[in-house]
DOPAKE-488310 format. One record per residue (C-alpha): residue number from 1; x, y negated, z. Coordinates in nm, 3 decimals. Layout:
BEGIN
<site i="NUM" xx="X" yy="Y" zz="Z"/>
...
END
This chain:
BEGIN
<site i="1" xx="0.000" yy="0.000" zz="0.000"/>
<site i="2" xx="0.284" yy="-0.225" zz="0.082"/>
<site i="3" xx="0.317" yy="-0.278" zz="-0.358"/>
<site i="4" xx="-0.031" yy="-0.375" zz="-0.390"/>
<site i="5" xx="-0.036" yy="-0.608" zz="-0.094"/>
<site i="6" xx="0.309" yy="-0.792" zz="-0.240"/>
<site i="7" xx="0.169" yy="-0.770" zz="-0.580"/>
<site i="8" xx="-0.182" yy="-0.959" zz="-0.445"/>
<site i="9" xx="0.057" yy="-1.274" zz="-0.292"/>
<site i="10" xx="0.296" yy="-1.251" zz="-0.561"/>
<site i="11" xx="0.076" yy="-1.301" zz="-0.855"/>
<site i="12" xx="-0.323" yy="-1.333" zz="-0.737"/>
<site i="13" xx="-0.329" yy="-1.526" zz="-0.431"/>
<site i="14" xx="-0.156" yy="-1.831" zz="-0.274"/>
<site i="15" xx="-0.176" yy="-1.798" zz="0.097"/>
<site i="16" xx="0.046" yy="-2.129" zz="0.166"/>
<site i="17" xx="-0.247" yy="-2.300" zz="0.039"/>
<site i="18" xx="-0.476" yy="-2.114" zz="0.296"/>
<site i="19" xx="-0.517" yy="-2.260" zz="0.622"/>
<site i="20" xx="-0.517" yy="-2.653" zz="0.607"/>
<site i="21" xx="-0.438" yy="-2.865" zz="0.947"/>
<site i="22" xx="-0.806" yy="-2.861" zz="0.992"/>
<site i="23" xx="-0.876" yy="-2.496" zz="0.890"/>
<site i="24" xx="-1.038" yy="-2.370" zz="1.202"/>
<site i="25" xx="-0.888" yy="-2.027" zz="1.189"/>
<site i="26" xx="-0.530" yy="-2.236" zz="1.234"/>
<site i="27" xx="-0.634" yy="-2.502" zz="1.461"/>
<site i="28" xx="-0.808" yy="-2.161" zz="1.703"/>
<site i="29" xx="-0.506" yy="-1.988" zz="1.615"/>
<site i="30" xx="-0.236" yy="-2.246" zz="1.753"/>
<site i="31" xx="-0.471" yy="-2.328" zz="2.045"/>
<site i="32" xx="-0.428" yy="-1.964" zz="2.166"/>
<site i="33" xx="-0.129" yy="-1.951" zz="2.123"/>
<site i="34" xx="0.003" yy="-2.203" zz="2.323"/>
<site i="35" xx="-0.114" yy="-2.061" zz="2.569"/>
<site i="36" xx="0.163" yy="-1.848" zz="2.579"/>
<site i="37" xx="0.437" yy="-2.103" zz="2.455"/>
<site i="38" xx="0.726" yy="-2.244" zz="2.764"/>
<site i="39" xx="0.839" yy="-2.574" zz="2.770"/>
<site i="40" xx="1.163" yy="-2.510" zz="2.690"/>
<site i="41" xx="1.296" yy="-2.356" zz="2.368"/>
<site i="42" xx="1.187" yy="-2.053" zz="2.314"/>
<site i="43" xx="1.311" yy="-1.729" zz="2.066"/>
<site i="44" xx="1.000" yy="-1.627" zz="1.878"/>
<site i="45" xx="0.951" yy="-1.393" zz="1.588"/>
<site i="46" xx="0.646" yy="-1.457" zz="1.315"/>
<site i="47" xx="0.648" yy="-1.139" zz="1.182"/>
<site i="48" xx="0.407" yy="-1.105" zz="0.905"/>
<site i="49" xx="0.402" yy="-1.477" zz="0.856"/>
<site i="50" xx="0.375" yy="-1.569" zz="0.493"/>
<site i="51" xx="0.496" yy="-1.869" zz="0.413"/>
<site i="52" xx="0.556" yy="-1.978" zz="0.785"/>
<site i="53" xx="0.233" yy="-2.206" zz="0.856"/>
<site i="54" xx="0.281" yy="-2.144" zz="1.212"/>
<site i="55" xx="0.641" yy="-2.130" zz="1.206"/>
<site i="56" xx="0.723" yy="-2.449" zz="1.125"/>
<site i="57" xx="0.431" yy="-2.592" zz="1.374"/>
<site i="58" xx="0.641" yy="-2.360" zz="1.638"/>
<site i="59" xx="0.981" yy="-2.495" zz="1.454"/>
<site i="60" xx="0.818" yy="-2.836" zz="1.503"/>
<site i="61" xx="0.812" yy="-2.806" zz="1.868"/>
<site i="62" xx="1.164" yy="-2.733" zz="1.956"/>
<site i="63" xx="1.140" yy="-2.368" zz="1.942"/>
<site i="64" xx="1.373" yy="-2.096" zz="1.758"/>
<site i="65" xx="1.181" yy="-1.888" zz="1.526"/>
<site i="66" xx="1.284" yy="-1.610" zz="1.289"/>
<site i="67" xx="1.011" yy="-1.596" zz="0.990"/>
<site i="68" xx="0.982" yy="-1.261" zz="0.905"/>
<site i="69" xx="0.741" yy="-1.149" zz="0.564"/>
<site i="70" xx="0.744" yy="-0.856" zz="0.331"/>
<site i="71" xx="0.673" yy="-1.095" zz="0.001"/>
<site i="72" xx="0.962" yy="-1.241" zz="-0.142"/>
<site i="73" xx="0.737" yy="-1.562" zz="-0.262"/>
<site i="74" xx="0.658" yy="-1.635" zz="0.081"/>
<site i="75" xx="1.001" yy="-1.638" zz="0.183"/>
<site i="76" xx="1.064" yy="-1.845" zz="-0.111"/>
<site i="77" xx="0.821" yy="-2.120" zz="-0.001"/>
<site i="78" xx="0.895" yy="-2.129" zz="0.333"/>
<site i="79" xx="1.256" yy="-2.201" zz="0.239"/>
<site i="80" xx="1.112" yy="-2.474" zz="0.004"/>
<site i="81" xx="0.874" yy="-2.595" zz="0.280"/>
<site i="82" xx="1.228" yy="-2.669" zz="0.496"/>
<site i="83" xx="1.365" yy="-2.868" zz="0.278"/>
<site i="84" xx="1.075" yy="-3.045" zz="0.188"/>
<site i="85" xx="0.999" yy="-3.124" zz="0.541"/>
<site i="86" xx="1.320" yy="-3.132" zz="0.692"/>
<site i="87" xx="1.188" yy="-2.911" zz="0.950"/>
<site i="88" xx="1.437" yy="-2.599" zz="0.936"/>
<site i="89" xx="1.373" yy="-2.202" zz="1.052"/>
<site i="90" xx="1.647" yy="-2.017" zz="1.265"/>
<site i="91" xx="1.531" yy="-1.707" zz="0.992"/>
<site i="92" xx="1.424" yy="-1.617" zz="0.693"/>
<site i="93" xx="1.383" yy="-1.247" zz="0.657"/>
<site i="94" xx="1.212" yy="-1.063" zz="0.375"/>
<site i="95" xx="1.189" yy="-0.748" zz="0.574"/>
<site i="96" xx="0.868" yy="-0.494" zz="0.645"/>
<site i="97" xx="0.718" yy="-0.496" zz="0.979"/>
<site i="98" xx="0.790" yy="-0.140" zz="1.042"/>
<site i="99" xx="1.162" yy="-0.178" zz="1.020"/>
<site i="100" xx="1.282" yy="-0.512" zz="1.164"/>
<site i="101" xx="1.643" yy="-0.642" zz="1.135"/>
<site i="102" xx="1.658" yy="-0.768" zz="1.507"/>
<site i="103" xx="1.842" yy="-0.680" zz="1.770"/>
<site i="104" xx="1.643" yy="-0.489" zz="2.107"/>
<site i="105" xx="1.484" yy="-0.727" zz="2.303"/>
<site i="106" xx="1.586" yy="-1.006" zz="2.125"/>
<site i="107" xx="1.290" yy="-1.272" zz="2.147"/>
<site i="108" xx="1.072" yy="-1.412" zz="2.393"/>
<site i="109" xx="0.752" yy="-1.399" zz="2.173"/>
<site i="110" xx="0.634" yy="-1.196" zz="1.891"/>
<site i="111" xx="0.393" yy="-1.292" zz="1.660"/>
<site i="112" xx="0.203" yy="-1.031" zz="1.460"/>
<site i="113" xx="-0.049" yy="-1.212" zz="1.217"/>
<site i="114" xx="-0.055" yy="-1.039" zz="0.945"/>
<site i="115" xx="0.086" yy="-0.699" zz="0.927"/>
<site i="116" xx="-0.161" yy="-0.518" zz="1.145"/>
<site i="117" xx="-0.451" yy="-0.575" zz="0.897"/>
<site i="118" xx="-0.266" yy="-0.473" zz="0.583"/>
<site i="119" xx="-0.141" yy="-0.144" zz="0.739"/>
<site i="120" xx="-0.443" yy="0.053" zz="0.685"/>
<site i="121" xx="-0.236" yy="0.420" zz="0.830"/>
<site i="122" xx="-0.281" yy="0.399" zz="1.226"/>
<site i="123" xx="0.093" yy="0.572" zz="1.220"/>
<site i="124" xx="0.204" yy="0.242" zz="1.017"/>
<site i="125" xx="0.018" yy="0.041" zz="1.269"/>
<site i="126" xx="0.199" yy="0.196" zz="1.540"/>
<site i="127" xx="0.531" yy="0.191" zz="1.362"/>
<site i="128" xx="0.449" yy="-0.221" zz="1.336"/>
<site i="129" xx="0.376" yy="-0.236" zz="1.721"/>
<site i="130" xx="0.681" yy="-0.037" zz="1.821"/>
<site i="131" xx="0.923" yy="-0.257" zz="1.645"/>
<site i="132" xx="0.739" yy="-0.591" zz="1.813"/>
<site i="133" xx="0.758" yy="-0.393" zz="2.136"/>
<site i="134" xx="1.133" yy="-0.310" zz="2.074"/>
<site i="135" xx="1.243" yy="-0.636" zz="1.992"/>
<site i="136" xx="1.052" yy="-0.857" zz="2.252"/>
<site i="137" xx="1.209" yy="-0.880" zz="2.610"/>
<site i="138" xx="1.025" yy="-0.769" zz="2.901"/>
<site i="139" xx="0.768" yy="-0.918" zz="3.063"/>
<site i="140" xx="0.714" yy="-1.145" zz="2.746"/>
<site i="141" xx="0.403" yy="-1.160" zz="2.527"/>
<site i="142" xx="0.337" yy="-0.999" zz="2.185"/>
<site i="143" xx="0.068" yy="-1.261" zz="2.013"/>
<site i="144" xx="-0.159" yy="-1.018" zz="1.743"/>
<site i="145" xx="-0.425" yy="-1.139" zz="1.497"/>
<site i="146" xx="-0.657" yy="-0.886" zz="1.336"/>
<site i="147" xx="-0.975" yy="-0.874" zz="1.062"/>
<site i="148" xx="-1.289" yy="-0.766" zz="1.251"/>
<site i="149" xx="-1.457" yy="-0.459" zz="1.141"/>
<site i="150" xx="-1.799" yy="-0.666" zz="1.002"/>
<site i="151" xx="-1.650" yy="-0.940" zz="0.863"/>
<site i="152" xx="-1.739" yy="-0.805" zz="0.530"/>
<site i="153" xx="-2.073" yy="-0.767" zz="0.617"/>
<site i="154" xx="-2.109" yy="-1.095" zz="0.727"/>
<site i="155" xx="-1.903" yy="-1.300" zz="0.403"/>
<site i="156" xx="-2.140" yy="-1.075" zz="0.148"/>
<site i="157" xx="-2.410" yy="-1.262" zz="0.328"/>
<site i="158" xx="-2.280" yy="-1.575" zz="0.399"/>
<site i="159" xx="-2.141" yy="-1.629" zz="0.047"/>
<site i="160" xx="-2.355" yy="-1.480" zz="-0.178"/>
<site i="161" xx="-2.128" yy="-1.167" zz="-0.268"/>
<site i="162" xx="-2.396" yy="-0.914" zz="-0.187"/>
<site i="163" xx="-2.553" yy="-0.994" zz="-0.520"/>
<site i="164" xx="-2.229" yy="-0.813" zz="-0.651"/>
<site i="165" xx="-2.288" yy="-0.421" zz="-0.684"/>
<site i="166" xx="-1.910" yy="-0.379" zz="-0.633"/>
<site i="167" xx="-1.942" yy="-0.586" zz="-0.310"/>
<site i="168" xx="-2.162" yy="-0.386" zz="-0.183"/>
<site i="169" xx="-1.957" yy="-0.104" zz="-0.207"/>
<site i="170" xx="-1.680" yy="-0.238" zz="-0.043"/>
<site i="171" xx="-1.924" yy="-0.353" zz="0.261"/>
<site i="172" xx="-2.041" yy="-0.041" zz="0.315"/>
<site i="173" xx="-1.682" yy="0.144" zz="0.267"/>
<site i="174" xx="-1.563" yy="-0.098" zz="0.508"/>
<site i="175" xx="-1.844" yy="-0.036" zz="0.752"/>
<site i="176" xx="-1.771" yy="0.313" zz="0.746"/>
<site i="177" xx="-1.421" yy="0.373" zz="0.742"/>
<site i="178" xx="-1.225" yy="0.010" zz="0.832"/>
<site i="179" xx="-1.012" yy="0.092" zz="0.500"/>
<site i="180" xx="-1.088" yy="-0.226" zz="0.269"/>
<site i="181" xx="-1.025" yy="-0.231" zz="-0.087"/>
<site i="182" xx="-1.041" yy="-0.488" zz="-0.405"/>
<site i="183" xx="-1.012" yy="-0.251" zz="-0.728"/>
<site i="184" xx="-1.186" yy="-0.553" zz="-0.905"/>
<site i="185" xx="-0.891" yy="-0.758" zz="-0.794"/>
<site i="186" xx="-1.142" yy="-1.058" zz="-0.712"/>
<site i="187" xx="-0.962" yy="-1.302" zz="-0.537"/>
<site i="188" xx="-1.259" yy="-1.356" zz="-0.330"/>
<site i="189" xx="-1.270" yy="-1.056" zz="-0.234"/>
<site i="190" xx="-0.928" yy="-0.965" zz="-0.003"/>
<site i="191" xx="-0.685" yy="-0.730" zz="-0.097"/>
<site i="192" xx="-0.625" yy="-0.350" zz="0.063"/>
<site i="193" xx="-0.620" yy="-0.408" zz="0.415"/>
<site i="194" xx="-0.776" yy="-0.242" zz="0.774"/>
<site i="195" xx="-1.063" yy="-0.425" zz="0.980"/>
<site i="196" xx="-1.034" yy="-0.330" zz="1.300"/>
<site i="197" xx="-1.298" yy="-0.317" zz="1.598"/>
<site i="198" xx="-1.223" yy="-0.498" zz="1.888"/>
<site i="199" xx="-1.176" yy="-0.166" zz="2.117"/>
<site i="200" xx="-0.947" yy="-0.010" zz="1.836"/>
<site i="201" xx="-0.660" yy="-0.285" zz="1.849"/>
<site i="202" xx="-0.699" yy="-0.297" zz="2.255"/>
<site i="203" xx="-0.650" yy="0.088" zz="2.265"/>
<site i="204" xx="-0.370" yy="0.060" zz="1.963"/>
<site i="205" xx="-0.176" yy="-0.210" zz="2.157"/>
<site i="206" xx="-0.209" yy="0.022" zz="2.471"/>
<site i="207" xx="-0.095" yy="0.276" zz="2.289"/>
<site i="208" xx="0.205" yy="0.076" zz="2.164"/>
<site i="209" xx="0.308" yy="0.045" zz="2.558"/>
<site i="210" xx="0.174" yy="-0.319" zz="2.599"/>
<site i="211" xx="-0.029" yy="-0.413" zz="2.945"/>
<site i="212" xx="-0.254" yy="-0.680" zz="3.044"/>
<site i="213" xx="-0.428" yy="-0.611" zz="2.689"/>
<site i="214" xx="-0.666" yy="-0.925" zz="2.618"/>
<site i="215" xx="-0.889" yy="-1.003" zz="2.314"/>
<site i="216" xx="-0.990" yy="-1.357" zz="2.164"/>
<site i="217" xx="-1.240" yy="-1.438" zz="1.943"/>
<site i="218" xx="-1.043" yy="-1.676" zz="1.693"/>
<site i="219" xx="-1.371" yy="-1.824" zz="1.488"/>
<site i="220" xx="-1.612" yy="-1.609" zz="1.735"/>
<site i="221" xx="-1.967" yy="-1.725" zz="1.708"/>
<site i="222" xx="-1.871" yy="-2.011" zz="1.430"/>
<site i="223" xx="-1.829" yy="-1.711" zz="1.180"/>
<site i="224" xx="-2.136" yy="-1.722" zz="1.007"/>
<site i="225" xx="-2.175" yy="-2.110" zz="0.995"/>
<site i="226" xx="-2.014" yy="-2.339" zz="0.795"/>
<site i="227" xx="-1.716" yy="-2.473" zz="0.973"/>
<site i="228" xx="-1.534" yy="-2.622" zz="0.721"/>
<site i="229" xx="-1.809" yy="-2.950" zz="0.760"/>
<site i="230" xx="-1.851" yy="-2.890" zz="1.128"/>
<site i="231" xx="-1.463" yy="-2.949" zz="1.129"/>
<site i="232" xx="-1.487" yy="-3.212" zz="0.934"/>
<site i="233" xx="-1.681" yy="-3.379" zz="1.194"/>
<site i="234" xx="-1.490" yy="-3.518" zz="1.483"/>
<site i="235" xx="-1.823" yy="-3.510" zz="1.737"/>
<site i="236" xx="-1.919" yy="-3.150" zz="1.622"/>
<site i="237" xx="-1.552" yy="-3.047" zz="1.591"/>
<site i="238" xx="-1.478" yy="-3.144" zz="1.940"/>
<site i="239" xx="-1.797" yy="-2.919" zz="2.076"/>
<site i="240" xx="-1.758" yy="-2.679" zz="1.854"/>
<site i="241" xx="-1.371" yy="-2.600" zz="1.967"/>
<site i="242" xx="-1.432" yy="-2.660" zz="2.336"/>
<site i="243" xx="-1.774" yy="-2.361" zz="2.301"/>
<site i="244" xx="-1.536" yy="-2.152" zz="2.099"/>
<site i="245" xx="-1.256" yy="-2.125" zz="2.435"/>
<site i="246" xx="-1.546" yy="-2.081" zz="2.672"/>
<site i="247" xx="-1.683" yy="-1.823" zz="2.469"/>
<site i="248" xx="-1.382" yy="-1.650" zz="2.289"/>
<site i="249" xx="-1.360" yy="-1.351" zz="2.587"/>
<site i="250" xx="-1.729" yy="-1.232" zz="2.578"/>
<site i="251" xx="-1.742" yy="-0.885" zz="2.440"/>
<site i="252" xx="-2.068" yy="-0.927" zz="2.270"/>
<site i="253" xx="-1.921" yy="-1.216" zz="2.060"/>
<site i="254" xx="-1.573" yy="-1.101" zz="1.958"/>
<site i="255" xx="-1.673" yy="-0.856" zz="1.718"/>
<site i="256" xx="-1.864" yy="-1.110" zz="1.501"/>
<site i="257" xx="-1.542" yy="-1.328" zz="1.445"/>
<site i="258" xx="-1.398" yy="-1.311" zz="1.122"/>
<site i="259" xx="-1.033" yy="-1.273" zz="1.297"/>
<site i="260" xx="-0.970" yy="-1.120" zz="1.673"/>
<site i="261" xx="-0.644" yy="-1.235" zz="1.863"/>
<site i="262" xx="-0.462" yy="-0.939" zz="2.101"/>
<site i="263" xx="-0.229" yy="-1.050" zz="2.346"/>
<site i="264" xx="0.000" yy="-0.772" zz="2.551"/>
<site i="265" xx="0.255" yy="-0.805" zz="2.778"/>
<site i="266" xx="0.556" yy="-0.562" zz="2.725"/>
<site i="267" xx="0.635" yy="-0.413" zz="3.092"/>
END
């Protein structure tokens, strides 16, 4: 799978153009983790992330962070990006998740946005968790973002692709095993990836070794609406982010968010 998802960034879709400052997947994302950020400099790996979006926000506050991503584009525009910006990465690494080229216990906090929903084998998912594990020092935080299990479901309704036989397909294939496909190649439409459900990626990071496993709805309840205007609102923006924190840990709203943070401590 790892050809078809490098083939999908490479020449179908341009992820650096994804998450805008006022996406709210990325404004959610950095929120949460923060949490989980020291005031001093900190080592921190972004494995899985792209083109670096929230490396160089991590870069831009002091810290030392080693970009790692398995498309040689991405590592290509993130190296642009620097120069662009004058805001440099300690790393670029065009490496797979499963096989990092760090030393043990080399950073203070791992990030793992995007391999865990492209690895759709549970052994490659584990292989992915064990290197974050290995490389992050005890008693430090791994940071994980996943696809929830319905979020198909929910975009076929919310944008109109049910009316697309082949979407259908792919909702209910996805409702039924977690294993999503495109063989349309519909940019809408994601590439081959795994949706997980919120108990699978607590029980996977558990599995992995972590403790003090805890899940966070990233869009949560927002899913279904339209955010990008309620973003674009200050007023609603402001009450829609502060609902979204008080609500992000309630178990019977995590599974309708379009992407689930994990967070586990390694012992």
């Amino acid at each position: 799978m790892s050809d078809a998802v490098v083939e999908w960034y490479t020449e179908l879709y341009d992820e650096q153009s994804r998450l805008p400052d006022h996406d709210l997947e990325y404004v959610r994302v950095k929120r949460i983790v923060s949490r989980y950020l020291a005031a001093e400099p900190m080592a921190i790996a972004d494995v899985g992330g792209a083109a670096g979006a929230y490396s160089f926000w991590l870069a831009g506050l002091g810290h030392q962070v080693s970009l790692v991503d398995l498309t040689p584009r991405h590592i290509e525009q993130a190296r642009a990006e620097a120069e662009r910006t004058g805001v440099s990465l300690h790393e670029y690494c065009c490496a797979d998740a499963r096989r990092l080229p760090f030393a043990d216990a080399a950073f203070d906090l791992v990030l793992e946005m995007g391999p865990l929903y492209h690895l759709q084998n549970p052994d490659d998912r584990q292989a992915a968790l064990a290197e974050a594990f290995r490389v992050l020092k005890p008693g430090h935080h791994v940071v994980c973002q996943v696809i929830s299990r319905w979020t198909s479901l929910i975009d076929g309704f919310k944008h109109g692709f049910v009316r697309d036989g082949d979407f259908r397909a792919i909702i209910d294939a996805d409702l039924r095993t977690g294993c999503h496909e495109n063989p349309k190649k519909v940019a809408q439409y994601f590439t081959s990836a795994y949706f997980h459900r919120p108990d699978e990626i607590a029980g996977e990071l558990s599995q992995a070794g972590f403790r003090g496993i805890s899940l966070a709805a990233v869009e949560g309840f927002a899913t279904p609406l339209e955010a990008r205007s309620l973003m674009a609102d200050p007023v609603e923006a402001s009450a829609l982010l502060e609902y979204l924190d008080a609500t992000e840990e309630v178990p019977d709203l995590i599974g309708i968010s379009s992407h689930i943070m994990a967070i586990g401590i390694k012992p």
